[in-house]
N, C-alpha and C positions, 0 to 999 in steps of 0.2 A: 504493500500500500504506500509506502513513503516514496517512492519512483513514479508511482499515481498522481499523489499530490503534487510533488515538484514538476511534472509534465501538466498535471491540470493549472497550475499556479504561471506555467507561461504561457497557456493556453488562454487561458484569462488577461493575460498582458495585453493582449493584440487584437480582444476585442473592444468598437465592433470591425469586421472585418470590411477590407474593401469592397465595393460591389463584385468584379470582375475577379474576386479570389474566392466572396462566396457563394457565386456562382457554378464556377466548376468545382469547388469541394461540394457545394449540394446536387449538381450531374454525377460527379461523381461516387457519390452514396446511392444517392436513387438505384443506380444501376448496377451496381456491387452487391445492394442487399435485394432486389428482386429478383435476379439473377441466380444469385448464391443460395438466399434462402427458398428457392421453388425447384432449385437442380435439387436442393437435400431431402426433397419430396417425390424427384421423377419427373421434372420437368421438361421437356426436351427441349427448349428454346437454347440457341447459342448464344455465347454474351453478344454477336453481332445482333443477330433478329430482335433480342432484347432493347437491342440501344435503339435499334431501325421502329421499334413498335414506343419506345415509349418519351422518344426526344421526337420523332417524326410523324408515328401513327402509321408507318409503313409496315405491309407484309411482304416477306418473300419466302421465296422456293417454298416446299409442303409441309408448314408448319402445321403442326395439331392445333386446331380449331380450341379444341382444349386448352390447352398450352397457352395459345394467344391469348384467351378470355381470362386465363387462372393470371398469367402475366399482368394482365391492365387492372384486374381485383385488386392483386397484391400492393398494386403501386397507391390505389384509391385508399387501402386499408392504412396505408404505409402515411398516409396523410392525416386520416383521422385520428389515428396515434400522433401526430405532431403536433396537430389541434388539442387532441384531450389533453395535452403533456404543458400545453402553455393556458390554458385554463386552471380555474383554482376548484373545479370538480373534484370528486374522491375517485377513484377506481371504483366500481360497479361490477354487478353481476351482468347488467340491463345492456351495459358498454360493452363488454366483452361478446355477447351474444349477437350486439348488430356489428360487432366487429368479423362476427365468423362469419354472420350472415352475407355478408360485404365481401369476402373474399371468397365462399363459395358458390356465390349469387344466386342459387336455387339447387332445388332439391334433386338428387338423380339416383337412379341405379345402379349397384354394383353387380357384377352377378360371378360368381366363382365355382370353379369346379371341386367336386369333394375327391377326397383317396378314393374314392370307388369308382368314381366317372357322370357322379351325377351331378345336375346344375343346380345350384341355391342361388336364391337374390338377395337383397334388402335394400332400404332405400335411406340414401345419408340424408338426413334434415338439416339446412341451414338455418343455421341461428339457434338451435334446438338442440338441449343438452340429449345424449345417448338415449335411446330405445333397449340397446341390445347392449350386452357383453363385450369388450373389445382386449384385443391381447395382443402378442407378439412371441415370436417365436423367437429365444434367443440362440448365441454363437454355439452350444453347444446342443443345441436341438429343444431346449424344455420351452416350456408353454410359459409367459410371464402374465400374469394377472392386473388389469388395472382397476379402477373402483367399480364395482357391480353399475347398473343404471340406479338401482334403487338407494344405495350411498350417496351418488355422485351431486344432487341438488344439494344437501347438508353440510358436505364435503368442500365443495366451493364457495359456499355461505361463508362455511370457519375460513375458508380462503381469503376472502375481500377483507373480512372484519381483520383479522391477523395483521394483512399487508398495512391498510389503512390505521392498526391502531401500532404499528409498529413504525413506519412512516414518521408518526409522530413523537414516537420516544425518542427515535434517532440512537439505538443502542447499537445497533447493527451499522458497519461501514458498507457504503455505497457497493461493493464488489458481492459481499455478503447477504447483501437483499434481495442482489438481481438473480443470485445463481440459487437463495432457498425457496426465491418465486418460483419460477423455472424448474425448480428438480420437482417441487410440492405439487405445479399444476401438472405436469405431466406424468406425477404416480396419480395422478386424478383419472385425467385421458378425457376430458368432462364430454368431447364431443365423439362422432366418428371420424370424420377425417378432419386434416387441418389442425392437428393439436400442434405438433411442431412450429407450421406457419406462425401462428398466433401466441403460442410460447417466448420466439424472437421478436416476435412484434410489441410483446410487454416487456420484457428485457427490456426493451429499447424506450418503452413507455418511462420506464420509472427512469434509467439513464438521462432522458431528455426535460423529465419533472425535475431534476436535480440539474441541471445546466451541462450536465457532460455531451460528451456527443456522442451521435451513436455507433453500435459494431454490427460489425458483417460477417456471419459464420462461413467460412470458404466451402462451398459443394466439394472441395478437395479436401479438407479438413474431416469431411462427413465419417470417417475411420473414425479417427481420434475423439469427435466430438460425442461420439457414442460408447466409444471403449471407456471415457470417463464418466460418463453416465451407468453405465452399468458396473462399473468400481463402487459407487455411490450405492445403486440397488443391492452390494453387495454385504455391504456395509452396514447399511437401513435395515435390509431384509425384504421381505417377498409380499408381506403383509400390505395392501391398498392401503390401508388405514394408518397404516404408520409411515408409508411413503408420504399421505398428504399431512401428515403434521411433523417430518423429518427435523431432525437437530442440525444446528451450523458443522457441530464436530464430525457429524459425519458423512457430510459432504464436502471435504476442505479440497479435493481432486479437481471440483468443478467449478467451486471461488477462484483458487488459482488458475484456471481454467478460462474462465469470464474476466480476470485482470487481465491477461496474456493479453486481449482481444481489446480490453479497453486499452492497453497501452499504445496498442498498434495504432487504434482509432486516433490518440490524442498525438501520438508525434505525426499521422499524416493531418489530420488538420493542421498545426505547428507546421508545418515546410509548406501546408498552401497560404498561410497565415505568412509567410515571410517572402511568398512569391514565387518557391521553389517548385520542381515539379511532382506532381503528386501521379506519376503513372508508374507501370510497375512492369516489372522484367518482361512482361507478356501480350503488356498490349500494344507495343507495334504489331505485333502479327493481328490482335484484335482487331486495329485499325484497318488493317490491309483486309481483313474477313470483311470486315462493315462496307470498304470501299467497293472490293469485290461485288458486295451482294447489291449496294446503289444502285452500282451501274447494269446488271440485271433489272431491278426494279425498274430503273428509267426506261431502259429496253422496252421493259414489259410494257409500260404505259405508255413511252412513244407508237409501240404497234396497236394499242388499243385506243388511241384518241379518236376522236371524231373530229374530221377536218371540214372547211367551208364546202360546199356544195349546193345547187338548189333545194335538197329534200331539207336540207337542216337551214337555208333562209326559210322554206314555207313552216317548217316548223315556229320558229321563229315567230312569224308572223303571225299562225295560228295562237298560238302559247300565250304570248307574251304581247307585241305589240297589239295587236286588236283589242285583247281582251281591256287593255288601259287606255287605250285612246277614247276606247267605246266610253268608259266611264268617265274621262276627260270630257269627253262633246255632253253626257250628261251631267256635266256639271255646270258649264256653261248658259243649257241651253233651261235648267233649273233658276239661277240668275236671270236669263232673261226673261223668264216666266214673269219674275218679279220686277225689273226692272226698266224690260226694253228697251235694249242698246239702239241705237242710233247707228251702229255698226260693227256688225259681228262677222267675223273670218274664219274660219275653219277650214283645215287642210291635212290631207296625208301626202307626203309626199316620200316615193324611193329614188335615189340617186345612184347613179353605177359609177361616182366619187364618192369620196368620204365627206365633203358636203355636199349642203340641200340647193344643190345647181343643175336648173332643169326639173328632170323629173315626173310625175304623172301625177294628177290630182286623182281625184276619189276613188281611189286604191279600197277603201275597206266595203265599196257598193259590188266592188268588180271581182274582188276575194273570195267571196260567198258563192261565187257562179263563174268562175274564170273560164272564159274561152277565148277570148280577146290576145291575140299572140300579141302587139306589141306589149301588153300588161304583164303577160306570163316573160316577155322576154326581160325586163325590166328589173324583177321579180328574181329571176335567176342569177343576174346578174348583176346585183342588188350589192354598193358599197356600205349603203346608208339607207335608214328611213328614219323619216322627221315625222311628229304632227306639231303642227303651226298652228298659232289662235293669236288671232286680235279684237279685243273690245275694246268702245270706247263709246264717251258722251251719250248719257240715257235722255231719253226725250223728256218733253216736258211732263208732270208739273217740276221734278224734280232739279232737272237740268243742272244734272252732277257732271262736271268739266274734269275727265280722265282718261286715259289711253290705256290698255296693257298688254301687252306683247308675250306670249311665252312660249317656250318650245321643248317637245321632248323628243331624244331621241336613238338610237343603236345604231353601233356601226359594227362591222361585220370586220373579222380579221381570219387568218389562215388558222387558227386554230382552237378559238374564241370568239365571242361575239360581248359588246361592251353595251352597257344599260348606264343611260346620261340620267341625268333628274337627280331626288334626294338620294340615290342607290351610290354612281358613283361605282362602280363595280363589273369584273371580269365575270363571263359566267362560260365553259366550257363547251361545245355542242355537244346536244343531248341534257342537258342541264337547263332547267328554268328558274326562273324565280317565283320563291313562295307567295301563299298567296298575304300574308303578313307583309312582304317587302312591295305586292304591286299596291296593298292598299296604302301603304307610305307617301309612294309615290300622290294617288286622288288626294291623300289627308293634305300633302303640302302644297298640291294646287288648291283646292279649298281654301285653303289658309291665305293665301297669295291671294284668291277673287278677294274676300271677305277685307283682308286690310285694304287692300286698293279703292275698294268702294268706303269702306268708314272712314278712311281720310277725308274725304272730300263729302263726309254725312255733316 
């Protein structure tokens, strides 16, 4: 512990940390412990697809569907632990539970074959402590027992209360608390799957309630980190009931165990805290995997774009511009209900430029029924389309002296198509816009009639 302190006490020198230092030390954790902690479950993602799915949201090559989804959990769980960890909450039973919930994200089946050849199911509950019995089979073949289902509610009860009235004596040093959590919840086993996940996840809960940083169990370590956990069972004993109320003395393999980890933790923050580099004998070749797999990915989605064409302008037009123009001219023609412009303009117009030069008027009469080849050629060949409006000067009695001019419009490009108005934005072909963003668009002409006319009320 006194190597603990003297590494947390510089640790604490340097903060708070630069932006662009704590940046890549919180990249760099994110990805170390979702990576680490979900290989030591059977994960198959590579730390590449790991990085590509959760800095980018990219997939490649045939990753398990699984895999992917357990990946993006862990990282959301890995959050609400940061969140419960700078609140002044207690630990909860209520927390843990949509903690599991959260990282399993629904209920599924398992299904296994017996020594005879026959098939059994059951079904794991998110969120939901055990139904059924759960065990392991240890190194040397025997059967290990974890708390019955009917134990396991009481069990975890004396759990939270323990941690949280212990928290507060502060008898126990910080290495001491995370590893008799840790050893006690999982002589529990409280759930069916996902005890491990969420084991490291509170480790790392109470580390972060105390201002340390967090560790990261190496899927390569997964040997070690288990041989001292079953040193500990060995120690304890076989007995469920006395795994979840375990003594410090006898599990001192797994404290030292959990300092090893935090020491690692606090001198890589300390070297990114000083600027230095915080990667590790291995990940150039990571890098080069990541790169490798990009440039796949881009492949992959350069041959799957959708490019300019006439079937994705008529799309286009269909989708997107009519449907908004249409409510544009009703909005208009709503004002003039009430007001009787003195002169109103209305127009569609497609350009085969990217501006509104030349072009064909009443595109949306000719749309509906197209047979008109110069309209279809226009159409095809379509750089841009505008709808134009001008009102101004209502007649009498009112005789409100105002002009307004306004225009919306898309232009067409080789591998996109761009939405002008309050949007402001790229959108893909084959992609439209919501219908939440067309009604943005009516809301802020609306807004635009309504002041231009109260000006001059």
């Amino acid at each position: 512990m006194p190597t603990i302190e003297k590494l947390y006490n510089e640790w604490k020198s340097f903060l708070p940390l630069k932006d662009d230092d704590q940046v890549r030390l919180s990249q760099k954790f994110m990805l170390e412990f979702n990576y680490n902690s979900n290989h030591l479950e059977g994960n198959t993602l590579t730390y590449g697809q790991t990085e590509l799915l959760l800095l980018f949201g990219k997939v490649v090559d045939a990753a398990n569907m699984k895999d992917l989804e357990d990946m993006k959990a862990s990282n959301v769980g890995l959050n609400m632990v940061k969140e419960q960890a700078l609140s002044e909450r207690p630990l909860t039973e209520t927390f843990i539970r949509q903690l599991h919930k959260t990282i399993l994200r629904e209920d599924y089946t398992v299904y296994r074959q017996l020594p005879g050849g026959q098939q059994t199911s059951y079904v794991v509950h998110a969120g939901v402590y055990k139904t059924r019995p759960n065990s392991v089979i240890t190194r040397t073949g025997e059967q290990f027992e974890y708390a019955s289902p009917e134990e396991t509610p009481a069990l975890m009860t004396d759990l939270i209360q323990w941690y949280n009235d212990e928290e507060q004596r502060g008898e126990l040093i910080l290495p001491e608390l995370c590893a008799l959590f840790h050893y006690r919840y999982i002589r529990i086993h409280p759930f069916e799957d996902g005890n491990g996940r969420i084991a490291r996840l509170l480790v790392n809960f109470i580390l972060a309630r105390h201002g340390y940083p967090m560790i990261v169990v190496k899927s390569a370590d997964k040997d070690n980190y288990l041989n001292v956990l079953n040193i500990c069972d060995g120690n304890v004993g076989i007995v469920p009931s006395d795994g979840a109320h375990a003594e410090i003395a006898k599990i001192r393999p797994f404290v030292e165990y959990i300092e090893h980890y935090m020491e690692n933790a606090l001198v890589l923050c300390i070297k990114a805290a000083k600027g230095e580099s915080i990667e590790e004998d291995d990940d150039f070749m990571k890098e080069l995997q990541i790169a490798q797999r990009m440039k796949k990915q881009q492949d992959a989605e350069s041959a799957s774009l959708k490019h300019k064409c006439p079937e994705e302008i008529w799309n286009v037009l269909e989708y997107v511009y009519f449907p908004i123009s249409e409510s544009l001219y009703k909005v208009i023609d709503d004002a003039d209900h009430i007001f009787r412009f003195s002169y109103k303009y209305t127009s569609n117009r497609l350009s085969k430029t990217k501006e509104a030069k030349g072009g064909l008027d009443s595109v949306n009469k000719v749309m509906r029924d197209c047979t008109d080849r110069v309209t279809r050629d226009y159409v095809d060949n379509a750089q841009s389309m505008w709808f134009t409006c001008e009102i101004r000067c209502p007649q009498e009695p009112l005789r409100l002296d105002f002009k307004m001019e306004k225009s919306f419009y898309i232009s067409f490009f080789d591998d996109h198509y761009f939405v002008d108005g309050i949007l402001n934005k790229n959108f893909p072909y084959g992609t439209y816009p919501s219908n939440d963003e067309k009604r943005q668009i009516v809301s802020q002409f609306k807004k635009e009639v309504l002041e231009v006319i109260n000006k001059k009320m």
